[in-house]
Backbone as a chain_set.jsonl record, in Angstrom:
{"seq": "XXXXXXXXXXXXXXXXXXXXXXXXXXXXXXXXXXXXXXXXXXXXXXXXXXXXXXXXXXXXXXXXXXXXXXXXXXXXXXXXXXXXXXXXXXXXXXXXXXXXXX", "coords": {"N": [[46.516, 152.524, -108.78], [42.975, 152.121, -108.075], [39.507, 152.728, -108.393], [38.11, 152.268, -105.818], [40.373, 153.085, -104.531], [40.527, 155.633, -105.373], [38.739, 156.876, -103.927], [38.545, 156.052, -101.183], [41.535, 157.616, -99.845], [40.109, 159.865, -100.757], [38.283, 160.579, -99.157], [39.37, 159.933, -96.732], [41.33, 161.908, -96.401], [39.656, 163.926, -96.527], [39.662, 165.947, -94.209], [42.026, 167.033, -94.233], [41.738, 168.978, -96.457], [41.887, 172.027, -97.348], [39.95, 174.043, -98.46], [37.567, 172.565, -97.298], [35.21, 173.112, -96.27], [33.356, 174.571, -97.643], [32.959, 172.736, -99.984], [30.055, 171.338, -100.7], [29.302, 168.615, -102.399], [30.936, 166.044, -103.647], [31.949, 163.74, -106.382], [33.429, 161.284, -108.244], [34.239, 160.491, -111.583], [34.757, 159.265, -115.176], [37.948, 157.727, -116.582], [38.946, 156.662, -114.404], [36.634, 155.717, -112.583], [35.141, 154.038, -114.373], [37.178, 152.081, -114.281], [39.368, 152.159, -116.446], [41.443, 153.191, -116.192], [44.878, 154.415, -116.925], [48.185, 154.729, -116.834], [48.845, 157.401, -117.608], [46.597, 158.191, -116.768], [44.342, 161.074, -115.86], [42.981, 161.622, -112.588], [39.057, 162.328, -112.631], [37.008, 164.281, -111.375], [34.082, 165.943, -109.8], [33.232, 168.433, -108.71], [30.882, 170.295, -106.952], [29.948, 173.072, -105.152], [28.951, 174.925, -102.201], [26.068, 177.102, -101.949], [26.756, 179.626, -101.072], [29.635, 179.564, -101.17], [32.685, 181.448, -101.585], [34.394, 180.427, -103.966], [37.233, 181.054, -105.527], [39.194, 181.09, -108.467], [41.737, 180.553, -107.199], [41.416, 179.559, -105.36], [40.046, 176.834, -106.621], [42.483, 176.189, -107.884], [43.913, 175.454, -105.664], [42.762, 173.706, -103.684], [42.797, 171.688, -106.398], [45.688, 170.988, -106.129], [46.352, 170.37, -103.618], [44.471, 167.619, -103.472], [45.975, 166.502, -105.512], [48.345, 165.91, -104.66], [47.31, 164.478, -101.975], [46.345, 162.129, -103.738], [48.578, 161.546, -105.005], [48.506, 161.592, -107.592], [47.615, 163.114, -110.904], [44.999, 164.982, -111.203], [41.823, 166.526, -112.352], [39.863, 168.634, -111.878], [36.335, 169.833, -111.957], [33.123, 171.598, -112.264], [29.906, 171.283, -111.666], [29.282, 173.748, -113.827], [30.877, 174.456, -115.762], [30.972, 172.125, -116.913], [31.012, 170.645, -120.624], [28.62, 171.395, -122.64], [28.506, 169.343, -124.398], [28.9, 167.305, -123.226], [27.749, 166.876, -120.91], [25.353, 166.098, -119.994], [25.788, 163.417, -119.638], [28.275, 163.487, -117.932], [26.836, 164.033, -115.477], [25.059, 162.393, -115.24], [26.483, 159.558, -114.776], [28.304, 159.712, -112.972], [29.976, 158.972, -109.357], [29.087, 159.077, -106.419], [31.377, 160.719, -103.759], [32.074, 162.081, -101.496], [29.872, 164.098, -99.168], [28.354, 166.527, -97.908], [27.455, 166.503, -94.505]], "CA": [[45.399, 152.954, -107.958], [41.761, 151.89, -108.511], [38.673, 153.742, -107.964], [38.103, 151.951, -104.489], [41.544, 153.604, -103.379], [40.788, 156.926, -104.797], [37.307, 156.956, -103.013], [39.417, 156.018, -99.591], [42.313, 158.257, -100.207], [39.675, 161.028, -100.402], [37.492, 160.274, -97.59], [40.582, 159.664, -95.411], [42.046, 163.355, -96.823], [39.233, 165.204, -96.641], [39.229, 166.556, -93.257], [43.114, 167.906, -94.195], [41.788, 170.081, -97.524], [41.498, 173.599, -96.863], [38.137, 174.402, -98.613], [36.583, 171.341, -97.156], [33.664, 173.527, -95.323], [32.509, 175.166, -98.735], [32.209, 171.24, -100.641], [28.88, 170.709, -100.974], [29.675, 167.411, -102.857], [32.371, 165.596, -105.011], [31.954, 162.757, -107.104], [34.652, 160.421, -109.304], [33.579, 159.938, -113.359], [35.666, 159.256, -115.915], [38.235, 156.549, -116.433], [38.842, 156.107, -112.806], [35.391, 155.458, -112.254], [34.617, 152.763, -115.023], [38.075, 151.22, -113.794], [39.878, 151.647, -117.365], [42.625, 153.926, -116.226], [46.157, 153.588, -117.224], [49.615, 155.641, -116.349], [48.73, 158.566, -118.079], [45.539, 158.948, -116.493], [43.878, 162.077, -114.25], [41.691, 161.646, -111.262], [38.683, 163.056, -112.654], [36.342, 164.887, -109.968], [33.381, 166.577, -110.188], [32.907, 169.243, -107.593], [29.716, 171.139, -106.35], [30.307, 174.073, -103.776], [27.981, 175.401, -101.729], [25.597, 178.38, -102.9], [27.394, 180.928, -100.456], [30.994, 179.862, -101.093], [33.46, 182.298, -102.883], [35.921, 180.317, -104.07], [37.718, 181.83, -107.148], [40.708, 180.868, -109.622], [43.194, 180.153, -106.988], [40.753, 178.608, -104.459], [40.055, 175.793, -107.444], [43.981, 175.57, -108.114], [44.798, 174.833, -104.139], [41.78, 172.122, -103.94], [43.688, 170.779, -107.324], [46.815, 170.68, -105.517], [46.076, 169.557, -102.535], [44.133, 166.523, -103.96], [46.795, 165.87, -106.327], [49.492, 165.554, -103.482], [46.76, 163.537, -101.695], [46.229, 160.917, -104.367], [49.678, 161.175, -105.812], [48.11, 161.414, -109.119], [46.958, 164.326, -111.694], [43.37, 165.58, -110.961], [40.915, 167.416, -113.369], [38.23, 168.832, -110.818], [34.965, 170.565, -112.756], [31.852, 172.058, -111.709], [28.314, 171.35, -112.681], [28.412, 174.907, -114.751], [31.829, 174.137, -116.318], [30.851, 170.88, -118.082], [30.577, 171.051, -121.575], [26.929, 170.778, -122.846], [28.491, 168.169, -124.824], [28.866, 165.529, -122.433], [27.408, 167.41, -119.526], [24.169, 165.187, -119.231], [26.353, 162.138, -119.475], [29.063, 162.934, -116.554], [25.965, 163.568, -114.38], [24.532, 160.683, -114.843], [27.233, 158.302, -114.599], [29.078, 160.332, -111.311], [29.813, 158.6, -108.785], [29.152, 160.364, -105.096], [32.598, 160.148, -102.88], [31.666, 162.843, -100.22], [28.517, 164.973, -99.631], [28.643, 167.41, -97.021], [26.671, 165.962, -93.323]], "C": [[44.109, 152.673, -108.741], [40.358, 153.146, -108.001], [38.034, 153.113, -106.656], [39.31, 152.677, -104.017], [41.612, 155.076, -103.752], [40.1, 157.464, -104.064], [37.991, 157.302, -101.286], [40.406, 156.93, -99.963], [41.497, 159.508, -99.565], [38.839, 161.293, -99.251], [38.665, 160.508, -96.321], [41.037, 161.226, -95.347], [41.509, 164.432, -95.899], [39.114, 166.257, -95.56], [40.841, 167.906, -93.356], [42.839, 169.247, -95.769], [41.132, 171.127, -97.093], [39.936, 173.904, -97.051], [36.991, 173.157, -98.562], [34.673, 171.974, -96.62], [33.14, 174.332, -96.595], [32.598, 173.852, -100.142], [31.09, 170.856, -100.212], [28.594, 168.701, -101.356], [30.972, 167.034, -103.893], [32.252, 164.328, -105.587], [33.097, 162.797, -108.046], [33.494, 159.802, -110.865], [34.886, 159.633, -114.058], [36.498, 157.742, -115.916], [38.824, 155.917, -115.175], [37.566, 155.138, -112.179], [35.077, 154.142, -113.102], [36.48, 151.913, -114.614], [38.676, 151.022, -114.862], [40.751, 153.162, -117.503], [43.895, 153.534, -116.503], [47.151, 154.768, -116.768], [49.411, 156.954, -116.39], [47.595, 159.263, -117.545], [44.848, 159.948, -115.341], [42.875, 161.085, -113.586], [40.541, 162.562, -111.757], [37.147, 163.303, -111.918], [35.342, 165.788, -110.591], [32.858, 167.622, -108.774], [31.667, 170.387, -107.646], [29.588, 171.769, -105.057], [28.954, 174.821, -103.327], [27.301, 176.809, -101.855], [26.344, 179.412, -102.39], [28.971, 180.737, -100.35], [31.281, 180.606, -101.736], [34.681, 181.611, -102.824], [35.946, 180.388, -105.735], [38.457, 180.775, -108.122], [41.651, 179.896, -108.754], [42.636, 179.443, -105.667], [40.752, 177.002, -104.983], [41.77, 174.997, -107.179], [44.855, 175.113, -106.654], [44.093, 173.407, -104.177], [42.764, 171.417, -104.661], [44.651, 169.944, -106.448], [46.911, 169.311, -104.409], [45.579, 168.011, -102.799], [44.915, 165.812, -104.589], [47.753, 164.885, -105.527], [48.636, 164.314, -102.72], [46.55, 162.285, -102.535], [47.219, 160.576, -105.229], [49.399, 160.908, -107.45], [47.565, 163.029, -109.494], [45.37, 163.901, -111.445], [42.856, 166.992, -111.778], [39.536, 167.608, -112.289], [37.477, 170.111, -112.046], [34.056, 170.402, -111.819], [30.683, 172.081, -112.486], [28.638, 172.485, -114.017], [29.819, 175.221, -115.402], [31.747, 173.462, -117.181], [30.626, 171.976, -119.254], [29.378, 170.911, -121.831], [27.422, 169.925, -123.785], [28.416, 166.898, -124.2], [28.681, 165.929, -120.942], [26.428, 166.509, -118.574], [25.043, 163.422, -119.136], [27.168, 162.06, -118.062], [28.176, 163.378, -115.732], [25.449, 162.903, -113.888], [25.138, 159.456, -114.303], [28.312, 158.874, -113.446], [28.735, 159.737, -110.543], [30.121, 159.368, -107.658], [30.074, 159.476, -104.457], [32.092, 160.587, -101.883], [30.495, 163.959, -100.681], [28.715, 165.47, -98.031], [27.411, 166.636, -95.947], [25.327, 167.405, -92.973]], "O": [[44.079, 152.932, -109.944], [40.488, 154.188, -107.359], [37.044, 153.81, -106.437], [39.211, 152.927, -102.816], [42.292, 155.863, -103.094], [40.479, 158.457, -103.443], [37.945, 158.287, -100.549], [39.914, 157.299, -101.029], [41.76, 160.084, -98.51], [38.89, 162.301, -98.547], [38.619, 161.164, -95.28], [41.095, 161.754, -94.237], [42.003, 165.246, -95.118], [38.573, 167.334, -95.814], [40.896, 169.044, -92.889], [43.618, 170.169, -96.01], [40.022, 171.158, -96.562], [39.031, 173.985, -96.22], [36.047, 172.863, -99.294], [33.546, 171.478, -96.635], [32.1, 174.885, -96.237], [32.253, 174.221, -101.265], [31.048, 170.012, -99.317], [27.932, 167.864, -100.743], [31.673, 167.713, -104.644], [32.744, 163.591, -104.732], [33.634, 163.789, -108.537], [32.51, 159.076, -111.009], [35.972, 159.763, -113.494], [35.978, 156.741, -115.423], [39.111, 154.724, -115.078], [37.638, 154.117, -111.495], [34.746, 153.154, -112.448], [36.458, 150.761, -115.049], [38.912, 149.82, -114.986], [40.768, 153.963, -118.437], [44.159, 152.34, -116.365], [46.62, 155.78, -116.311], [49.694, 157.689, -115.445], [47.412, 160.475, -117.661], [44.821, 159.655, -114.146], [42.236, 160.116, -113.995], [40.756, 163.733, -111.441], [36.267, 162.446, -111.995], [35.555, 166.349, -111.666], [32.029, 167.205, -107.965], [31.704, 171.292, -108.48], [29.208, 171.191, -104.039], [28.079, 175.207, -104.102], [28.098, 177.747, -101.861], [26.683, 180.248, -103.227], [29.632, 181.497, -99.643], [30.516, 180.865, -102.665], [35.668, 181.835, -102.124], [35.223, 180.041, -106.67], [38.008, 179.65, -108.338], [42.195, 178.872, -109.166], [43.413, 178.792, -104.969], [41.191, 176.075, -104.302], [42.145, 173.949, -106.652], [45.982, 174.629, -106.552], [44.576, 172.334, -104.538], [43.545, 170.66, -104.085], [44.572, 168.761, -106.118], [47.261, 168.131, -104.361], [46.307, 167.139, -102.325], [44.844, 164.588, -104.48], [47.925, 163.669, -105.621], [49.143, 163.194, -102.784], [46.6, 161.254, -101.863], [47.114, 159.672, -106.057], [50.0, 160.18, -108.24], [47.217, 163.892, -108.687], [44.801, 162.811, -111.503], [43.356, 168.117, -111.791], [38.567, 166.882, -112.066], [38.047, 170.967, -112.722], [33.978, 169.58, -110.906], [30.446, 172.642, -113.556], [28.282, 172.143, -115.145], [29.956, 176.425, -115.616], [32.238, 173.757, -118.271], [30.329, 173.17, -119.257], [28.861, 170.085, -121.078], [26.403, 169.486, -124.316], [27.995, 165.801, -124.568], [29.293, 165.447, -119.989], [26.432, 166.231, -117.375], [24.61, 162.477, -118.476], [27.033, 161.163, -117.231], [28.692, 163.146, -114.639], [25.232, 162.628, -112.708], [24.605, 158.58, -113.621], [29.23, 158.095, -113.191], [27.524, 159.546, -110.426], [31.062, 160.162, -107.623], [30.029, 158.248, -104.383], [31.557, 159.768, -101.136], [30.222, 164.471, -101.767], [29.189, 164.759, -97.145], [26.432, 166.177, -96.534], [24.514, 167.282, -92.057]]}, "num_chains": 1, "name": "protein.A"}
């Protein structure tokens, strides 16, 4: 899988993931994104929920799921206020936007 098929994949998905109406946005970084993934590698996602969602612990770990099952691959989803401040200003910059709420 490339990062053109996880882009489609998730687009195509997204209308079946549960907490689709509290995604604000989601962008692909990482080695998906520069296209230098290999066997071992996650899907990694950057998710931004909307100011009035509550989604918790086990809200995150369904999303996971669900996505996982959808792209048949391991997925690492993070949130703006998750990053590390080590490489926080970097995966903002270089995120690429999949879906953004209409």
């Amino acid at each position: 899988m490339n990062k053109e098929l996880v882009k489609n994949e998730i687009l195509e998905g997204i209308d079946k993931i549960t907490l689709r109406k509290d995604i604000k946005r989601m962008s692909l970084f990482g080695s998906y994104l520069r296209n230098e993934q290999n066997k071992d590698s996650d899907v990694d996602l950057l998710i931004e929920f909307k100011p009035a969602a509550k989604v918790g612990l086990f809200g995150l770990s369904r999303l996971q799921n669900e996505l996982e099952e959808s792209l048949n691959a391991k997925v690492d989803l993070v949130t703006p206020d998750s990053l590390s401040r080590y490489f926080r200003s970097e995966v903002l910059s270089q995120a690429e936007l999949i879906y953004e709420e209409e």
